[in-house]
ROROKOL-605248 format. One record per residue (C-alpha): z, y, x. Coordinates in nm, 3 decimals. Each point is the difference from the previous one (the first is absolute). Layout:
// ROROKOL-605248
<pt pz="Z" py="Y" px="X"/>
...
***
This chain:
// ROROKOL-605248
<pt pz="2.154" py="0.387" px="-1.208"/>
<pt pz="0.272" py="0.072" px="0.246"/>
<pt pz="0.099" py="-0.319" px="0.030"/>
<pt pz="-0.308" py="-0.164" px="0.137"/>
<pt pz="-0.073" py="0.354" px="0.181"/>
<pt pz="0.331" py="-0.087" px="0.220"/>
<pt pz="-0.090" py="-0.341" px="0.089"/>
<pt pz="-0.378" py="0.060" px="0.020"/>
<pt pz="-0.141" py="0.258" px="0.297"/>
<pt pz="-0.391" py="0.077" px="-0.067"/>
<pt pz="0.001" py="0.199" px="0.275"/>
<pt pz="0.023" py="-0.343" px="0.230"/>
<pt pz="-0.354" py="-0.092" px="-0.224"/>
<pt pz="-0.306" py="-0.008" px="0.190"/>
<pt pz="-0.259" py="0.174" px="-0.220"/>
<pt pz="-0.336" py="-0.038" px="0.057"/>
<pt pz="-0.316" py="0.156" px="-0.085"/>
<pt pz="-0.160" py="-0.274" px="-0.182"/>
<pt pz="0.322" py="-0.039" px="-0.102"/>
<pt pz="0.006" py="0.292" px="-0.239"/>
<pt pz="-0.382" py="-0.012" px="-0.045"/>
<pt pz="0.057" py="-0.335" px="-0.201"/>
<pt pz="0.299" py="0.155" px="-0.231"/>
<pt pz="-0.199" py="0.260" px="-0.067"/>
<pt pz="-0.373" py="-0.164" px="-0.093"/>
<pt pz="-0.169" py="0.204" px="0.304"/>
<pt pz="-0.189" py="-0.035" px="0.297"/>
<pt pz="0.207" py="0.011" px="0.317"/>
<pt pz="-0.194" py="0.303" px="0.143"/>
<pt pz="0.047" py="0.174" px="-0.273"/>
<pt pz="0.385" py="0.021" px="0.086"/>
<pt pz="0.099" py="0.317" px="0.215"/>
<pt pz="0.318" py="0.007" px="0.047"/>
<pt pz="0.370" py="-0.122" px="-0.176"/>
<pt pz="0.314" py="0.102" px="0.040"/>
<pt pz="0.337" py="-0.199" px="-0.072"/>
<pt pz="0.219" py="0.194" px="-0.222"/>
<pt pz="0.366" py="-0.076" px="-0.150"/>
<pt pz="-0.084" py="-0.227" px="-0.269"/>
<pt pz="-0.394" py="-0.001" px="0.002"/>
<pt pz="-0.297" py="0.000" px="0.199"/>
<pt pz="-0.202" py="0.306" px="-0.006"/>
<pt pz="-0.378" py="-0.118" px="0.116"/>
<pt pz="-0.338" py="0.283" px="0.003"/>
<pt pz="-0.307" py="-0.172" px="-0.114"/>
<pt pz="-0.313" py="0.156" px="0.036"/>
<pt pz="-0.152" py="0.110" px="-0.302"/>
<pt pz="0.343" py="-0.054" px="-0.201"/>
<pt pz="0.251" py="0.194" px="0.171"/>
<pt pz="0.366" py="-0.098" px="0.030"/>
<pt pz="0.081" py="-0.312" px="-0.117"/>
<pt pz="0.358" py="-0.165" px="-0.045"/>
<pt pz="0.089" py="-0.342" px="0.082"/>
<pt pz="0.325" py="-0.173" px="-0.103"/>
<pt pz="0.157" py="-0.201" px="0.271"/>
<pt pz="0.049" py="-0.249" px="-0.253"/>
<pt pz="-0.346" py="-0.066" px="-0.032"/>
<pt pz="0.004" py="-0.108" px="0.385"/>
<pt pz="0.005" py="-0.347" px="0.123"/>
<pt pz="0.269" py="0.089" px="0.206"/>
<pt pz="0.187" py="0.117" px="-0.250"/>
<pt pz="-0.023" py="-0.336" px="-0.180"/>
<pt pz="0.101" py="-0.201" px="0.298"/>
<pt pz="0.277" py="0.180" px="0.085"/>
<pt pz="0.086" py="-0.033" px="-0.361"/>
<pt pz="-0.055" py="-0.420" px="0.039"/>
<pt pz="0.259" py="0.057" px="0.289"/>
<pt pz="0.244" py="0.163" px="-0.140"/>
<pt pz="0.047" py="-0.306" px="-0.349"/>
<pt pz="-0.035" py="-0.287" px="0.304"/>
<pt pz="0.255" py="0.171" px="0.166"/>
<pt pz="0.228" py="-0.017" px="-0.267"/>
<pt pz="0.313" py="-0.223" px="0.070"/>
<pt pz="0.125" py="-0.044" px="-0.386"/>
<pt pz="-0.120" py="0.076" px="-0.372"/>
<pt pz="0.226" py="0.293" px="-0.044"/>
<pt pz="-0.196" py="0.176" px="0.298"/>
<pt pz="-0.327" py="-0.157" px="-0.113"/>
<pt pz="0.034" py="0.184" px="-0.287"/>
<pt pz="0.077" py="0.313" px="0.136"/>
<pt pz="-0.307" py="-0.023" px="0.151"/>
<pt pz="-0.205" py="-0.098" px="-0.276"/>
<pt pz="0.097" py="0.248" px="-0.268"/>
<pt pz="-0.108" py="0.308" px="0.260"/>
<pt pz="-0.300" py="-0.131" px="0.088"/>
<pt pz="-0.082" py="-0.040" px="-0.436"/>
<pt pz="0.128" py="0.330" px="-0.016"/>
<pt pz="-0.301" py="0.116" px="0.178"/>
<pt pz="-0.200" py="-0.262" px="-0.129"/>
<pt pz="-0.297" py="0.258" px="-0.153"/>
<pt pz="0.001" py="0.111" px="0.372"/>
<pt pz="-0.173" py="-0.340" px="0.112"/>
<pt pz="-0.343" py="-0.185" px="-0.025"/>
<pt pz="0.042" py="-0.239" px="-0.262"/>
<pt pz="-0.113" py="-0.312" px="0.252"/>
<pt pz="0.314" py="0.158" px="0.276"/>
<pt pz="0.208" py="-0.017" px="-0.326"/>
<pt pz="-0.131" py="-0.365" px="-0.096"/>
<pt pz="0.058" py="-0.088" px="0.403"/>
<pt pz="0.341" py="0.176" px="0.072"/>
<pt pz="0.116" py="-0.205" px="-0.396"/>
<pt pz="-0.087" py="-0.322" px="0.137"/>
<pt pz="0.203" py="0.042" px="0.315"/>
<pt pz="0.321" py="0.108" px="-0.230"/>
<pt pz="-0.072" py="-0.308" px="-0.217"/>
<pt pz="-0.005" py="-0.241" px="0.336"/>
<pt pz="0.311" py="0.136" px="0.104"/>
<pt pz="0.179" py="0.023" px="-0.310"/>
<pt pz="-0.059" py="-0.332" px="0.004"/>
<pt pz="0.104" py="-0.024" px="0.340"/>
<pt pz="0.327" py="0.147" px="-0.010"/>
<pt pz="0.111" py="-0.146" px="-0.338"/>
<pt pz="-0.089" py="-0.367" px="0.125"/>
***
């Protein structure tokens, strides 16, 4: 997790309301407040209470991830790259998973050709 926690900055995310309220199968109003904590999001929803929210499970959190394996300027780094982001693998959406594979796959590809 460090890895990807030194070259990844949620606290440069823009998180919105209707943001969260998607991740977490709500109406937006019902969303009081959220905080941004170390590693998680911390969100109060009305009638549930606290609520915590992987950054992982953030768009944002997936592009920066597609960043960081286009970035990559050789195989040896690619892979770097690739084996922390399966570490944490049970920490994504399966579809961010499915998307962020793809890209490693294209430039795999890219870098080997």
């Amino acid at each position: 997790m460090n890895f990807l926690r030194r070259r990844i900055n949620p606290n440069n995310f823009v998180i919105t309301r209707k943001q969260l309220a998607k991740l977490s199968k709500c109406d937006p109003s019902r969303i009081l407040r959220w905080e941004r904590w170390k590693y998680v999001l911390w969100v109060h929803i009305q009638g549930w209470g606290g609520y915590f929210i992987s950054y992982r499970k953030l768009e944002q959190w997936i592009a920066a991830c597609s960043t960081l394996i286009r970035s990559c300027r050789n195989i040896t780094e690619l892979k770097v790259v690739w084996r922390a982001i399966k570490k944490e693998a049970k920490r994504y959406t399966p579809e961010a998973l499915a998307r962020l594979e793809q890209i490693w796959q294209q430039r795999t590809e890219y870098l080997t050709s």
